[in-house]
C-alpha positions as CSV (number, residue, x, y, z in Angstrom):
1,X,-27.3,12.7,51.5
2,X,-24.2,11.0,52.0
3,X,-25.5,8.4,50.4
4,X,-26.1,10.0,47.2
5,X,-22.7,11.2,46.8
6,X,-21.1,8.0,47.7
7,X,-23.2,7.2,44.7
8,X,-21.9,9.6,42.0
9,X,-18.6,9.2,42.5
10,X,-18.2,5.5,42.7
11,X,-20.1,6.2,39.1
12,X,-17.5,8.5,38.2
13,X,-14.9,6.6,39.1
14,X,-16.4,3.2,37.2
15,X,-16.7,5.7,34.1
16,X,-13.1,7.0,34.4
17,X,-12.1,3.1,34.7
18,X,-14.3,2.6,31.0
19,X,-12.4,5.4,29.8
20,X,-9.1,4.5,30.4
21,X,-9.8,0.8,29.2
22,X,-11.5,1.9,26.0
23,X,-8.8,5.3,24.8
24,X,-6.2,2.4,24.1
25,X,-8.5,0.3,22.2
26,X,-9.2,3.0,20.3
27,X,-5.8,4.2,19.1
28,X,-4.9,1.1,18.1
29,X,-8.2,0.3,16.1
30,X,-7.1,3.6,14.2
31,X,-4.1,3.2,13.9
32,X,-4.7,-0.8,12.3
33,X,-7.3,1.6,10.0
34,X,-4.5,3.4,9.0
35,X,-2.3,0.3,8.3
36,X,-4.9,-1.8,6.1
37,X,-5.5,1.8,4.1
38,X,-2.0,2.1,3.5
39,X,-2.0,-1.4,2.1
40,X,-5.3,-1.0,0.0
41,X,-3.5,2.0,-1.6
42,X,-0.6,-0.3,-2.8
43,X,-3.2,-3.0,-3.9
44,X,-4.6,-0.6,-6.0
45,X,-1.1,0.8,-7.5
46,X,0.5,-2.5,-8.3
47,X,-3.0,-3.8,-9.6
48,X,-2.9,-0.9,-11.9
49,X,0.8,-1.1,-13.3
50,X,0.3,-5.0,-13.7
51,X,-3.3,-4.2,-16.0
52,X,-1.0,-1.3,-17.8
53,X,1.5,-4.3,-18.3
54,X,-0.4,-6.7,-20.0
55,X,-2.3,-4.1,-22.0
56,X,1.2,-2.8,-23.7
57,X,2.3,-6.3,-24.3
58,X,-1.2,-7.2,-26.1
59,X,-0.1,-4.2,-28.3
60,X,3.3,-6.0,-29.2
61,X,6.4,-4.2,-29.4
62,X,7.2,0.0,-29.7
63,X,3.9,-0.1,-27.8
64,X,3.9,2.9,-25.0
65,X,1.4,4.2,-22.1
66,X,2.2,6.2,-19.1
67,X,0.3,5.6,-16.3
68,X,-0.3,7.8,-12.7
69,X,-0.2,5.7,-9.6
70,X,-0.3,6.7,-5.8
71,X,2.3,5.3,-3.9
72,X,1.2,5.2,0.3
73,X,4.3,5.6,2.5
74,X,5.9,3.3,4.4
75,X,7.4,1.5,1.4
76,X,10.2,-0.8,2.3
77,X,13.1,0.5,-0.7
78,X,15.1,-3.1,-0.7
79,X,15.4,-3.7,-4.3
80,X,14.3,-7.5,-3.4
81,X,11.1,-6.6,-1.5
82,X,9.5,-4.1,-3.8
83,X,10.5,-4.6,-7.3
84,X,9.2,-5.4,-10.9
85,X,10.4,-8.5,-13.0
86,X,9.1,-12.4,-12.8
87,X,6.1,-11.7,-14.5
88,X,5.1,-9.8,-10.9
89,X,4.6,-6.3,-9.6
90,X,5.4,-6.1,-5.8
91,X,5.5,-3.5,-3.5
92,X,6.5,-4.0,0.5
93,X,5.6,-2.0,3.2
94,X,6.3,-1.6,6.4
95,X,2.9,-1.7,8.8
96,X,2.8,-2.0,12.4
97,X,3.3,-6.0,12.4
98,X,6.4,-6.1,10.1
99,X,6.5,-6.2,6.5
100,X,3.7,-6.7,4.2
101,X,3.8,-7.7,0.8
102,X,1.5,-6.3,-2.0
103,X,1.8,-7.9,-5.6
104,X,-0.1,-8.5,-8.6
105,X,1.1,-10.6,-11.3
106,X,1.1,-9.8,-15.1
107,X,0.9,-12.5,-18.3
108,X,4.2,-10.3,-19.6
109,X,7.6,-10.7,-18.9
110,X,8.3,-7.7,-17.2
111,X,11.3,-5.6,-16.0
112,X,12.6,-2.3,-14.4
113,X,12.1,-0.5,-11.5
114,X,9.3,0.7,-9.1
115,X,9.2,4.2,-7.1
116,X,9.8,4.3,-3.1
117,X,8.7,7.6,-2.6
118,X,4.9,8.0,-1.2
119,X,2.3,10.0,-3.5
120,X,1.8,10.7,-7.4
121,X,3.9,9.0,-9.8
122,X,4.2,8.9,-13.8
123,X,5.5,5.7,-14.9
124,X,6.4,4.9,-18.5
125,X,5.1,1.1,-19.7
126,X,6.7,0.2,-22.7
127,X,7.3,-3.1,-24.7
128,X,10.9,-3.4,-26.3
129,X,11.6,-5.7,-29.2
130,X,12.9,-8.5,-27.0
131,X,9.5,-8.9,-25.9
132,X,9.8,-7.6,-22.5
133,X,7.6,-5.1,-20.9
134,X,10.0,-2.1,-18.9
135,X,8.5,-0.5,-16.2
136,X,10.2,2.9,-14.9
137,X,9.6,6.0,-13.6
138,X,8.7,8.7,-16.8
139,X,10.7,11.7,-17.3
C-alpha cells in the first residue's frame, strides 16, 4: 500500500514540475501572438494607404479618396519613426523586443501626416497641383 502512494504522488509532483515549466512558455507564446498580430494590423494599414496613394496620383491632380484604416496600439508617435513622405508610408510600433518598423512604399511623392491613436481612422488622399500626394487625417 505504501507503495502505491509513494507512486501517485511522485506522479503528482512530476506533473506539477510539467506545469510550472510549461504556464511560462505559454504566456509568452501569447503574448509573441499578440505582438506579430499587432504588427500584421499595421502591415495591412500602411499597405492600404500606400495602394490609396498611388491610385490618386494615377488620377492626376484635384484627385480625392478617403480611405478607413485600423490602426493597432502600441504605435511609437515620433514624427521620425511613423510618418508619411519619401515616397513611403511607415508606421513604428513598440512590441516586446523594441521597435518595429512597418512600411510600404508608394510610386508617388507623398506627404503629411499619419494617426497615433489605435482603432478606426478616415484619412483623406488627395493629389495637389504640385504633384504631391497629402495624406492626413479627414475631417
Amino acid at each position: 500500500m505504501n507503495a502505491r502512494g509513494q507512486v501517485s504522488i511522485e506522479y503528482a509532483a512530476l506533473l506539477v514540475l510539467v506545469l510550472v515549466a510549461l504556464v511560462p512558455i505559454a504566456f509568452f507564446a501569447y503574448q509573441n501572438l499578440g505582438w506579430e498580430n499587432r504588427v500584421g494590423q499595421a502591415r495591412v494599414a500602411v499597405s492600404r494607404i500606400a495602394s490609396e496613394a498611388d491610385l490618386v496620383a494615377a488620377q492626376g491632380p484635384g484627385a480625392k479618396t478617403v480611405v478607413a484604416v485600423f490602426f493597432p496600439e502600441g504605435i511609437d508617435s515620433n514624427a521620425s519613426r511613423t510618418f508619411v513622405g519619401n515616397k513611403q508610408v511607415q508606421l513604428s510600433l513598440f512590441t516586446g523586443t523594441g521597435n518595429t518598423d512597418v512600411f510600404a512604399s508608394t510610386k508617388a511623392n507623398v506627404s503629411g501626416t499619419l494617426p497615433t491613436s489605435s482603432g478606426n481612422h478616415f484619412l483623406l488622399v488627395s493629389m495637389n497641383q504640385s504633384g504631391i500626394v497629402e495624406i492626413e487625417a479627414a475631417s
